[in-house]
C-alpha positions in Angstrom: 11.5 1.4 29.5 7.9 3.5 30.7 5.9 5.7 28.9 7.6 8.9 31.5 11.4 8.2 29.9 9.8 8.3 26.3 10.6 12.2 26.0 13.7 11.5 23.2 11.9 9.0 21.4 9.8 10.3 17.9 8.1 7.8 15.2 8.6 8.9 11.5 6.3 7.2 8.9 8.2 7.1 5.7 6.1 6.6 2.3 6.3 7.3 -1.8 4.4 10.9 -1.8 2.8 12.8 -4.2 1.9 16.1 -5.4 -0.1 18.7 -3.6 -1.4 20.3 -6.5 -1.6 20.3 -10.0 1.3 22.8 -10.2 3.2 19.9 -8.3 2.9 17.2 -10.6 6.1 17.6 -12.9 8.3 17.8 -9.9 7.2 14.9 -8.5 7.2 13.0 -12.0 11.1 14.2 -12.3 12.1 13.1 -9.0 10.2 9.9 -9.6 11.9 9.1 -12.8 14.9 11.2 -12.2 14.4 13.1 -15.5 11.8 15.8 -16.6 8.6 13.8 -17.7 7.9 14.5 -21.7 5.0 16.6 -22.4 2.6 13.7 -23.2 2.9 12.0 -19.9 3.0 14.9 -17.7 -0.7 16.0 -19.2 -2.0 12.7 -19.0 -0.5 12.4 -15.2 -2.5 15.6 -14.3 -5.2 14.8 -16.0 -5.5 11.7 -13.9 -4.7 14.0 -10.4 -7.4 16.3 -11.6 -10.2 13.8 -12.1 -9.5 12.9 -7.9 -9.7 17.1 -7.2 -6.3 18.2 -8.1 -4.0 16.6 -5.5 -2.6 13.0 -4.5 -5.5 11.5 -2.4 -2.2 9.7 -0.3 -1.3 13.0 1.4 -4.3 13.7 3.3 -5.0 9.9 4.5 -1.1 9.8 5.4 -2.0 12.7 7.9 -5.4 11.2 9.1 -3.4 7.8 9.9 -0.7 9.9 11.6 -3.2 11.6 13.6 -4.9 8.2 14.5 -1.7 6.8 15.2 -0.3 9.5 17.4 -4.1 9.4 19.6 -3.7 5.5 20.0 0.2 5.8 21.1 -1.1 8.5 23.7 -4.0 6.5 25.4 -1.4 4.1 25.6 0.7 6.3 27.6 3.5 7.0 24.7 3.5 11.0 24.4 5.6 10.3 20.9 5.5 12.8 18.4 4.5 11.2 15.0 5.8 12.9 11.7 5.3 11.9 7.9 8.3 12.3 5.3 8.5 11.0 1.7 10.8 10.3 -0.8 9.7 12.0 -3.9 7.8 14.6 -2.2 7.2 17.1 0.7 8.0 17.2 3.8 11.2 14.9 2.5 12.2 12.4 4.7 15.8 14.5 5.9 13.4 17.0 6.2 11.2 15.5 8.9 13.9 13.4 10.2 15.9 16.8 10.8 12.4 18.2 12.1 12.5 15.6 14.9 16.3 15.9 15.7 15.7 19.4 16.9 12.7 18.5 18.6 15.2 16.5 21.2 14.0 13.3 19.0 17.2 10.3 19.7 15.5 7.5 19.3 13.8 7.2 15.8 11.4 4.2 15.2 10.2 4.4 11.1 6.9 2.7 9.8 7.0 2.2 6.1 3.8 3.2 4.3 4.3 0.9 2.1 3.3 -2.7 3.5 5.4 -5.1 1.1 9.6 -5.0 0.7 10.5 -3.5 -2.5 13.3 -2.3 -4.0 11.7 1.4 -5.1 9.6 1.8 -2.3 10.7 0.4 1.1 14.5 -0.4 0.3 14.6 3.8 -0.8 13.4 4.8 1.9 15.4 2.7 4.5 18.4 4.1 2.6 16.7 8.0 2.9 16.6 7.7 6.1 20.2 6.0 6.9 21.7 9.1 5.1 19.6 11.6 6.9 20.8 10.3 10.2 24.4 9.6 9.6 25.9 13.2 10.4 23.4 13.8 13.4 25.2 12.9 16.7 23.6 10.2 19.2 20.3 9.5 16.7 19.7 5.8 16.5 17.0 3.9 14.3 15.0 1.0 14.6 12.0 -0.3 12.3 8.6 -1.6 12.5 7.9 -4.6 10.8 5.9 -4.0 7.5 2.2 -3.5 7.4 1.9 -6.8 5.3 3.0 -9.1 7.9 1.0 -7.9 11.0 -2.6 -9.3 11.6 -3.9 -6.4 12.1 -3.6 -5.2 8.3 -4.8 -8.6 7.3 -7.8 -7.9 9.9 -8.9 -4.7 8.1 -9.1 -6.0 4.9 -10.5 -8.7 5.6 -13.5 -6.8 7.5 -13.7 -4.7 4.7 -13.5 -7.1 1.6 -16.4 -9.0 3.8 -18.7 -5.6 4.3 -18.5 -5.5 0.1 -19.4 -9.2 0.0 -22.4 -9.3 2.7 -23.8 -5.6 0.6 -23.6 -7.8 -3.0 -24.4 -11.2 -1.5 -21.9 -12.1 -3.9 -21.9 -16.3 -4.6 -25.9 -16.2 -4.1 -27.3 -14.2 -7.2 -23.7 -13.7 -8.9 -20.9 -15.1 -10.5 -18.1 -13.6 -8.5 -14.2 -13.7 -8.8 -12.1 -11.7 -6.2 -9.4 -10.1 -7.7 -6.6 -9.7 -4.9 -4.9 -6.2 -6.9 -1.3 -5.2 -5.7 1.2 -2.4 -7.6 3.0 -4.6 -10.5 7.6 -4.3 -10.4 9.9 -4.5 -13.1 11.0 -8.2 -12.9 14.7 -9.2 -12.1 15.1 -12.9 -12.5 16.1 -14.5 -9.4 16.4 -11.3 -7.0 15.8 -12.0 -3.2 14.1 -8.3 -3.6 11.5 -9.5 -6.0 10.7 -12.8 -4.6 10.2 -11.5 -0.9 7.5 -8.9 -2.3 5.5 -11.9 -4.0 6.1 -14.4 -1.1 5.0 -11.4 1.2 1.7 -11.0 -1.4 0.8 -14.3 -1.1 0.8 -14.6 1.9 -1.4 -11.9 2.7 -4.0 -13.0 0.2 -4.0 -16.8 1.9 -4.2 -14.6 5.8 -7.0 -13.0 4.2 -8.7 -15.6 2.1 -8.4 -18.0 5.6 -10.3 -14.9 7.4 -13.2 -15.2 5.2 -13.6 -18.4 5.3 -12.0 -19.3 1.5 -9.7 -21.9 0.5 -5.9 -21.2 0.8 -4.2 -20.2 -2.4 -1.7 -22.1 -4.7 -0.1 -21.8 -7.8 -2.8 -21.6 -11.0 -2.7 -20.6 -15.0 -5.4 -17.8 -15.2 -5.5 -15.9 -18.4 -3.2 -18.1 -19.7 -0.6 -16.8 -16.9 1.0 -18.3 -13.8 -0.5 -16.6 -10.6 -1.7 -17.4 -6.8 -5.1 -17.9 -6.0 -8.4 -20.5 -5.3 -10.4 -21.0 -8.3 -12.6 -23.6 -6.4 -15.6 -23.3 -4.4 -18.5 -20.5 -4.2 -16.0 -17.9 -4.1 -13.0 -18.4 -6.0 -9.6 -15.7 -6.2 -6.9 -14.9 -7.9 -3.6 -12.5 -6.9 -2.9 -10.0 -10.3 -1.5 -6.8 -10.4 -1.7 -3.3 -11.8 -0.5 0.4 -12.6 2.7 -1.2 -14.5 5.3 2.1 -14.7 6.8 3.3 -18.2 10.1 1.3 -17.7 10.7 -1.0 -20.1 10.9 -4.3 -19.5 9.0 -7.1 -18.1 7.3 -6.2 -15.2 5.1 -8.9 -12.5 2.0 -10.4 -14.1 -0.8 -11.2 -14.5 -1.9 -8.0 -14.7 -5.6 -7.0 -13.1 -7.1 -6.0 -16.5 -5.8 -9.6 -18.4 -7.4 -11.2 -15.2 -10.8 -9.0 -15.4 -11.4 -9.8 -19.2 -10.5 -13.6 -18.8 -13.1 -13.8 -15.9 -16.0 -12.1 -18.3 -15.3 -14.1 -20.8 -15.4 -17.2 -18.7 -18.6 -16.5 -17.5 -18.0 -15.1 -14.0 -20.4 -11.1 -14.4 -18.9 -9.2 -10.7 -15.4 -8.7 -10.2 -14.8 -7.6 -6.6 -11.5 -5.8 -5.8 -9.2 -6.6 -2.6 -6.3 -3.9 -3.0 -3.9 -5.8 -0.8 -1.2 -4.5 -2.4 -2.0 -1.2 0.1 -2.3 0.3 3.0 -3.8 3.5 2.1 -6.0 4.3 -1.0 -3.9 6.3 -3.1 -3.7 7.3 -7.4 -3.4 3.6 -8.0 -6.4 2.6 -6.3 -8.5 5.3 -6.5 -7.4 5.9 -10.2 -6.4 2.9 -11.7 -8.7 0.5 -10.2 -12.1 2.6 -9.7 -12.1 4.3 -13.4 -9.8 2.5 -15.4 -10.4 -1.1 -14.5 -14.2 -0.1 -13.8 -14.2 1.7 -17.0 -12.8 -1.8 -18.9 -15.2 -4.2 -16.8 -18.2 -2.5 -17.6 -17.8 -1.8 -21.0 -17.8 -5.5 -20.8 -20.7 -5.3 -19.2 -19.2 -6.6 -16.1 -20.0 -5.6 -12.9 -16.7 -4.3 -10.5 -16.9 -3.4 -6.2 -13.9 -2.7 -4.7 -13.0 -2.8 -0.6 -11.3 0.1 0.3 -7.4 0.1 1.4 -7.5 -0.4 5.3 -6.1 3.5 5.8 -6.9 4.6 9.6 -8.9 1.4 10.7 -8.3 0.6 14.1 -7.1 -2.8 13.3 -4.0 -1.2 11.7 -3.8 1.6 13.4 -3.9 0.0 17.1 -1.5 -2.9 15.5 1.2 -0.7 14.5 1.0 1.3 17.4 1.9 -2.4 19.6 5.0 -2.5 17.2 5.9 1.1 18.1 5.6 0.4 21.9 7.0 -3.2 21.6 10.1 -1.3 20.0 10.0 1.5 22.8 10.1 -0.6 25.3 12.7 -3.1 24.6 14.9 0.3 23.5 
């Protein structure tokens, strides 16, 4: 297949969403939880959206990476229109996928937004856009490989987990523990669903532990919890997680905040933050780890850096476009 019989082709990157404005919060809550959100949790929702300017900061790095994405698929020679749909918010995914249907779109390849299999995030939206497709004659699917497993998502955090190390000089003056932060599940003992999302986590911490130079992880007790990391040498790490949802229940630990306290009181003074749990900054990073957890370090007199989520750097951007192409081409 060339790049000149790519006319019917179209690339649809499928993700959780979130709400434009502050008006746009409940209905995103209620299609999230599937109920109306009570009172208390829809203030303290917006509140959240309102300290990071009224909106989810996903939407608008969703479109930049689009943007990126479609440039790089062009100076390749793949004229491919790239569209963004999500589950719980607009454009919805049978929106977009209908939006590329009567485009003269036939052959639809999907990129999850979401680098690691789960059940609420990349599982919904495989089944979003199965349904979408089934009534539209001669459309056919095929799907990157997650973000997680491609080298080029390990590349940019990597490079960017080592420009916050070289700017703290952390191991020379400092005490430092890298926290590797990904989005905390509801637990289902045994589930294939749950174990691939923590053998997937794991092994991007040890791709990008190995890219800095730092000891592979294993399984450890920190904060008197099982976890993955390296607690030996200059720069030691550990895998934890974060933003746990209301469900009740047991969900994966140990969570970032047990981690960052048993650090401090340990003796280590900087926490820096890998959020390898993402490809693009989003509520849960730019919410949940740069005030909350900052807020909790610090009042612990702690010190906390974060890297930023890899969002249009060219090592992601150019990797998934060679998936896209890959796919094209073998279509």
């Amino acid at each position: 297949m060339s790049p000149s019989n790519s006319s019917d082709f179209g690339v649809l990157l499928v993700g959780y969403g979130g709400p434009r404005n502050l008006e746009a919060v409940e209905g995103f809550l209620a299609a999230v939880m599937g109920q109306l959100p009570s009172e208390e949790l829809l203030e303290t929702v917006r509140r959240r959206y309102l300290a990071l300017g009224g909106s989810s900061p996903l939407l608008p790095l969703a479109e930049e990476f689009a943007d990126a994405l479609s440039a790089t698929l062009e100076d390749k020679g793949w004229a491919i229109p790239v569209r963004i749909g999500y589950s719980y918010s607009d454009p919805a995914i049978a929106e977009s996928v209908m939006e590329l249907y009567c485009a003269g779109v036939r052959r639809l390849i999907t990129v999850s937004l979401s680098p690691f299999d789960a059940r609420i995030t990349t599982q919904t939206y495989r089944s979003m856009v199965a349904s979408a497709v089934s009534d539209l004659p001669d459309m056919s699917v095929r799907e990157t490989p997650l973000m997680g497993d491609l080298d080029g998502f390990l590349d940019a955090h990597a490079a960017r987990l080592s420009l916050v190390l070289e700017e703290l000089q952390a191991g020379a003056d400092c005490n430092t523990l890298i926290l590797f932060s990904a989005h905390s599940l509801p637990v289902s003992a045994g589930t294939d669903t749950t174990r691939a999302y923590l053998e997937g986590m794991r092994r991007a911490c040890d791709g990008i532990a190995n890219r800095l130079d730092l000891p592979t992880g294993g399984r450890l007790v920190f904060s008197g919890q099982e976890s993955h990391g390296a607690i030996e040498g200059s720069l030691p790490w550990v895998l934890a997680f974060q933003s746990k949802g209301q469900r009740p229940g047991q969900w994966l630990e140990p969570s970032a905040h047990n981690v960052a306290a048993s650090a401090l009181t340990e003796g280590y003074d900087t926490i820096i933050v890998c959020p390898v749990g993402f490809a693009l900054d989003n509520m849960e990073t730019l919410y949940d780890l740069d005030v909350e957890l900052a807020d909790f370090v610090i009042d612990r007199e702690g010190d906390l850096a974060r890297s930023p989520a890899p969002n249009s750097d060219p090592f992601l951007v150019h990797a998934v476009a060679d998936c896209i192409t890959e796919i094209a081409e073998s279509y």
